[in-house]
Backbone as CSV, one residue per row, in Angstrom:
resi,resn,N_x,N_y,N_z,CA_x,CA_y,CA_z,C_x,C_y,C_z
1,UNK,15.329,4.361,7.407,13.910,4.596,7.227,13.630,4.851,5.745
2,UNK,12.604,4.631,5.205,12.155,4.778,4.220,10.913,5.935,3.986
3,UNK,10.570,6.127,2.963,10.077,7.630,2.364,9.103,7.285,0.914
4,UNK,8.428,7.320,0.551,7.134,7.643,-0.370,7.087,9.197,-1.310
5,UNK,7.422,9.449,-2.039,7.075,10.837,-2.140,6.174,10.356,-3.841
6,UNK,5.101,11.295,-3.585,3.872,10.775,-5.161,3.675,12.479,-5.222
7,UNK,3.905,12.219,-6.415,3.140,13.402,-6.963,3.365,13.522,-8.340
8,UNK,2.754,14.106,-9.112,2.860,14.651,-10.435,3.529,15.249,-11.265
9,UNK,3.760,16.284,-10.176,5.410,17.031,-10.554,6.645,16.818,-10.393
10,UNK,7.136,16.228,-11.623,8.462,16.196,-11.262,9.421,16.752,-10.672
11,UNK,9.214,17.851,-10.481,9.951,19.006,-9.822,9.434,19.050,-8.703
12,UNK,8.565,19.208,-7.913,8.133,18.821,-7.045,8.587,17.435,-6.180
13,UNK,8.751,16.366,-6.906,9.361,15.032,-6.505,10.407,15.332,-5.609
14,UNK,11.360,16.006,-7.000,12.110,15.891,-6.382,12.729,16.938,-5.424
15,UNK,11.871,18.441,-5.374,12.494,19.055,-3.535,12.154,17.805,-2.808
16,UNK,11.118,17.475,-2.832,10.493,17.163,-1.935,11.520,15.724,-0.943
17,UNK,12.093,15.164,-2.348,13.123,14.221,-2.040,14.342,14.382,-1.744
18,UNK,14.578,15.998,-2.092,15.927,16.000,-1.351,16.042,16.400,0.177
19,UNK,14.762,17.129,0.815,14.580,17.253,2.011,14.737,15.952,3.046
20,UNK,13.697,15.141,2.489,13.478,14.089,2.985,15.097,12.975,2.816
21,UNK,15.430,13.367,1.738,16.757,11.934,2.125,18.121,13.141,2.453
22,UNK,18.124,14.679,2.583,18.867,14.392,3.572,18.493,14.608,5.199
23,UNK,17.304,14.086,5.361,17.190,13.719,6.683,17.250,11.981,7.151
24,UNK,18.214,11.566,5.741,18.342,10.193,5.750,17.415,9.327,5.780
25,UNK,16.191,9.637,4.859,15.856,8.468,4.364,15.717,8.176,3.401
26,UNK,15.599,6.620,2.755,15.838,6.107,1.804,14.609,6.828,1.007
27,UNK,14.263,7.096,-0.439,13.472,7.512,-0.809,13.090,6.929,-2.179
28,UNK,11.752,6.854,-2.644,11.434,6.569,-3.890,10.089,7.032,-4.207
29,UNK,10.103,7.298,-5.241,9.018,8.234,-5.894,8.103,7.809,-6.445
30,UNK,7.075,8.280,-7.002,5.904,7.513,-7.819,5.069,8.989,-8.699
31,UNK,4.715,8.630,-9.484,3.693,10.101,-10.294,2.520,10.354,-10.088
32,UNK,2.108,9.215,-9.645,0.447,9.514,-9.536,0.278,7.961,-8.200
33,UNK,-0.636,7.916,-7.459,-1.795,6.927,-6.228,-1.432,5.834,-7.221
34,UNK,-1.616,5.047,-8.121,-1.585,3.790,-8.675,0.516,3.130,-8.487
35,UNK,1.018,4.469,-9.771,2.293,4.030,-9.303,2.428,3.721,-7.633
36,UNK,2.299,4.393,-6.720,2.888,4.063,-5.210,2.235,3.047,-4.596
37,UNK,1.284,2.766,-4.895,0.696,1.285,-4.647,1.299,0.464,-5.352
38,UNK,2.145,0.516,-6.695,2.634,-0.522,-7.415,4.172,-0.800,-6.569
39,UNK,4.190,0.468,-6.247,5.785,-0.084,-5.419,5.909,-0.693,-4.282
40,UNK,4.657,-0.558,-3.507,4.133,-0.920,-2.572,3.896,-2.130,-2.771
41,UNK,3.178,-2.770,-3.713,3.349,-4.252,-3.882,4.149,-5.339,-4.409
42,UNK,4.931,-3.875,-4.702,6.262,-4.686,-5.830,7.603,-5.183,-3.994
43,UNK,7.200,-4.347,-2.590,7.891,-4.833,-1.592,8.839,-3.877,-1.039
44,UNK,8.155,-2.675,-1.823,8.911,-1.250,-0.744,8.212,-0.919,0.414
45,UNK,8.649,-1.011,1.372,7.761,-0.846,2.251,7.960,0.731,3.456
46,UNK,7.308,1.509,2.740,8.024,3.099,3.303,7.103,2.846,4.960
47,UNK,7.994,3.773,5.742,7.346,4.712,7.251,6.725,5.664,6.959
48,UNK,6.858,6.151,5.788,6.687,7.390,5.250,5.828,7.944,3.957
49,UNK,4.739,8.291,3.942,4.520,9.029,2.188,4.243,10.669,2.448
50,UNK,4.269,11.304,1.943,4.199,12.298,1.465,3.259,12.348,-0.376
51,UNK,2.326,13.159,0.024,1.292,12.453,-1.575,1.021,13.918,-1.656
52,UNK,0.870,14.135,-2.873,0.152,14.919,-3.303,-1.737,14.635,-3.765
53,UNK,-2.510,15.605,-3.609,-3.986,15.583,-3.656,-4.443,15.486,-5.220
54,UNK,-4.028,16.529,-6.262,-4.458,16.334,-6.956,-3.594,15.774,-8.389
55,UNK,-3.732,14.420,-8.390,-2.850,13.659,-9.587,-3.508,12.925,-10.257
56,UNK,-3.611,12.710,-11.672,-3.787,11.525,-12.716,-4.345,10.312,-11.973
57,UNK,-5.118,9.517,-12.746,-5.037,7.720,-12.532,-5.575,7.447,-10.986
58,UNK,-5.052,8.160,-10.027,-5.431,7.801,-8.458,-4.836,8.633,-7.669
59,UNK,-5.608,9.761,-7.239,-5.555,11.234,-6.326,-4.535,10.938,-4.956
60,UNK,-4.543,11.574,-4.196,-4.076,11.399,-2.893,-4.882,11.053,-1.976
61,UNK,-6.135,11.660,-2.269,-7.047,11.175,-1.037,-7.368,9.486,-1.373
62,UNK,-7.633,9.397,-2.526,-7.650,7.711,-2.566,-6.439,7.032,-2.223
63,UNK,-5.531,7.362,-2.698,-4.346,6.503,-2.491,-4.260,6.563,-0.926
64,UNK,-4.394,7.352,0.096,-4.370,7.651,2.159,-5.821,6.484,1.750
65,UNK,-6.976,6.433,1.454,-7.747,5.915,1.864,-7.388,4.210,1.558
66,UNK,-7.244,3.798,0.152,-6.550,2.359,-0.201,-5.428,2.129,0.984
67,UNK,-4.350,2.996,1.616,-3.539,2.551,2.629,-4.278,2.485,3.613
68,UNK,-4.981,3.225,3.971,-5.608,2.434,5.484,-6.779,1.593,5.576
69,UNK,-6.825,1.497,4.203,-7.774,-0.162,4.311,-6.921,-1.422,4.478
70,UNK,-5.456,-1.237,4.430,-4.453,-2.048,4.450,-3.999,-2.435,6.134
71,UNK,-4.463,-3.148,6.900,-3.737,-3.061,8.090,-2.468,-3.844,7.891
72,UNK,-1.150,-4.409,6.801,-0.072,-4.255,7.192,0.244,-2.524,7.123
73,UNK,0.006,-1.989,6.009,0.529,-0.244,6.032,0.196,0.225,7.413
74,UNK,-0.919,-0.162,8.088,-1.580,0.721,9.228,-0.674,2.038,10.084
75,UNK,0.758,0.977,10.415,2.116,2.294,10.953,2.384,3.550,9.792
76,UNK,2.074,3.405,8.197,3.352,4.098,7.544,2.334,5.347,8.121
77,UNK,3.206,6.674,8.106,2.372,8.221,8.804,2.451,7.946,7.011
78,UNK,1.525,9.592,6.965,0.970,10.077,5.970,0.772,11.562,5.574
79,UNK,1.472,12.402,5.007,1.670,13.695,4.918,1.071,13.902,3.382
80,UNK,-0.029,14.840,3.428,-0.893,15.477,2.506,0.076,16.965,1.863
81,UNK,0.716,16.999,1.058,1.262,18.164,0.695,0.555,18.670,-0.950
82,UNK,-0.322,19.081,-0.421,-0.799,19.862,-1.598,-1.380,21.525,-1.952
83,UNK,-1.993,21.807,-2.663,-2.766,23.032,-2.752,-4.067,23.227,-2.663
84,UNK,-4.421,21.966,-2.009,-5.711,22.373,-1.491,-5.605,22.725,-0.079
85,UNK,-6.019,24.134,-0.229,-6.153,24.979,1.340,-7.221,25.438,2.053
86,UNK,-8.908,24.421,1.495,-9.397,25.181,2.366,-9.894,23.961,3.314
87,UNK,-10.091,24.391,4.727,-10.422,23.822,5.732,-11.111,22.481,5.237
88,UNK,-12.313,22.686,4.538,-13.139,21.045,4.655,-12.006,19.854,3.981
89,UNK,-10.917,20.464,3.154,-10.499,19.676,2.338,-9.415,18.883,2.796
90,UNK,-8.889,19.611,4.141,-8.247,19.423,5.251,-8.555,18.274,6.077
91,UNK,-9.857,18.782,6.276,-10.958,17.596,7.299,-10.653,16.194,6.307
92,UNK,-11.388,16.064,5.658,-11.603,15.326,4.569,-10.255,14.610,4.385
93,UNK,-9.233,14.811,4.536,-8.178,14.032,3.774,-7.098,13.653,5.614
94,UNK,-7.209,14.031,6.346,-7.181,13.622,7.959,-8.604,12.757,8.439
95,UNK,-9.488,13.038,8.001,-10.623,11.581,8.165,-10.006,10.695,7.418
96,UNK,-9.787,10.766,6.478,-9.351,9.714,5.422,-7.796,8.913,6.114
97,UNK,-7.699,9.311,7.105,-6.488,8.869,7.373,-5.031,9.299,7.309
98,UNK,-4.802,10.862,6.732,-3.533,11.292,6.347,-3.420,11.932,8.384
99,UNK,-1.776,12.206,8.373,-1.347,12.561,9.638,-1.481,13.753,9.531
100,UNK,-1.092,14.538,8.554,-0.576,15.907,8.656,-0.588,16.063,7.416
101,UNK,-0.935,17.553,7.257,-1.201,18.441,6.112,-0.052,19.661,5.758
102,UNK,0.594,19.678,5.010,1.185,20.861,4.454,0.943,21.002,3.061
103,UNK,0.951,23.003,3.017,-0.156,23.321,2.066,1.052,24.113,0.994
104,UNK,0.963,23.782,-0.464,1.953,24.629,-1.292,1.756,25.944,-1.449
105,UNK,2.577,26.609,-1.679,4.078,26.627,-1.536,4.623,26.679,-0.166
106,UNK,5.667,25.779,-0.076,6.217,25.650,1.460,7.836,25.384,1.366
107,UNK,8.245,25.624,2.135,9.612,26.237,2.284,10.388,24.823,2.629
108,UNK,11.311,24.384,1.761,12.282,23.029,2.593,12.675,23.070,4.209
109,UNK,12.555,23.937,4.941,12.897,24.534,6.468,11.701,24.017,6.840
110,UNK,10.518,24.495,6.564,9.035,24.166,7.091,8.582,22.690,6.432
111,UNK,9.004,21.898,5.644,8.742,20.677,5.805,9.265,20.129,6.535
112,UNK,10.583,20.413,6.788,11.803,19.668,7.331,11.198,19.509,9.011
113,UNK,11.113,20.488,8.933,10.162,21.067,10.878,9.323,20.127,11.126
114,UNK,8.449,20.041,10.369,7.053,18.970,10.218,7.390,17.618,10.225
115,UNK,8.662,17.245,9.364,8.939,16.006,9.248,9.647,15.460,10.891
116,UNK,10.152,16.491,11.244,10.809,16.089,12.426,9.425,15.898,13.509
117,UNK,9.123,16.726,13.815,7.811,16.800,14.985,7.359,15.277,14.679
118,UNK,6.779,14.825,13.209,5.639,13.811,12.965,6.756,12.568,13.500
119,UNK,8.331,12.738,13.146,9.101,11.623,13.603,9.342,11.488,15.050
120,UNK,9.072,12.812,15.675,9.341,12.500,17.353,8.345,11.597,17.756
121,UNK,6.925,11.705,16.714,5.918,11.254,17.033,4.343,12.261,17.794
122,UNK,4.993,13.225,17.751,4.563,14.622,18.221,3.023,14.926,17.474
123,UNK,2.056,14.555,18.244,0.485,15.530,17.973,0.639,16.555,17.089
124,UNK,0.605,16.933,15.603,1.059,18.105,15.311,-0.114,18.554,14.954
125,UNK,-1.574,17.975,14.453,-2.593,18.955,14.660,-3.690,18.994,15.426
């Protein structure tokens, strides 16, 4: 399986990537919504992103909204991991199409949890 992780912070990238590949999947990164669309057309084709909300060049909520104007992406899930915590912003970025929301700071145990549930396929909100 493959994996998406965007965000800004490099440090961030990469917990975020070591959770995710060792739950074995392949992983590749991007800095900002434009890069992960570029990899995306360059023929990576993730199950998976994980985005951050607020980045450079092209946010998270645009980059969930550009993927689901895409019906080949239509399957990849979509995990919002950012610091925006209040409710509308929540709404707003699950209209837009993201699966699931986790909010920073969050624990490699509690993504890991999340990542599993969203892979059973599991209703998680």
């Amino acid at each position: 399986m493959r994996a998406l992780v965007v965000d800004d912070s490099r440090f961030m990238r990469e917990l975020i990537k070591r959770v995710v590949s060792e739950m074995g999947y392949e992983v590749r990164q991007a800095a900002d919504g434009l890069g992960a669309l570029a990899l995306i057309a360059d023929g990576f084709q993730p199950e998976l992103a994980l985005v951050d909300w607020n980045m450079p060049n092209l946010n998270g909520l645009e980059f969930v909204r550009r993927v689901r104007q895409n019906s080949s992406l239509a399957s990849m899930r979509i995990i919002m991991v950012t610091t925006e915590v209040e409710q509308h912003q929540m709404i707003k970025a699950l209209d837009a199409g993201a699966n699931e929301y986790v909010m920073k700071p969050f624990t490699p145990e509690g993504l890991r949890e999340k990542l599993e549930l969203l892979r059973s396929g599991a209703d998680l909100l």
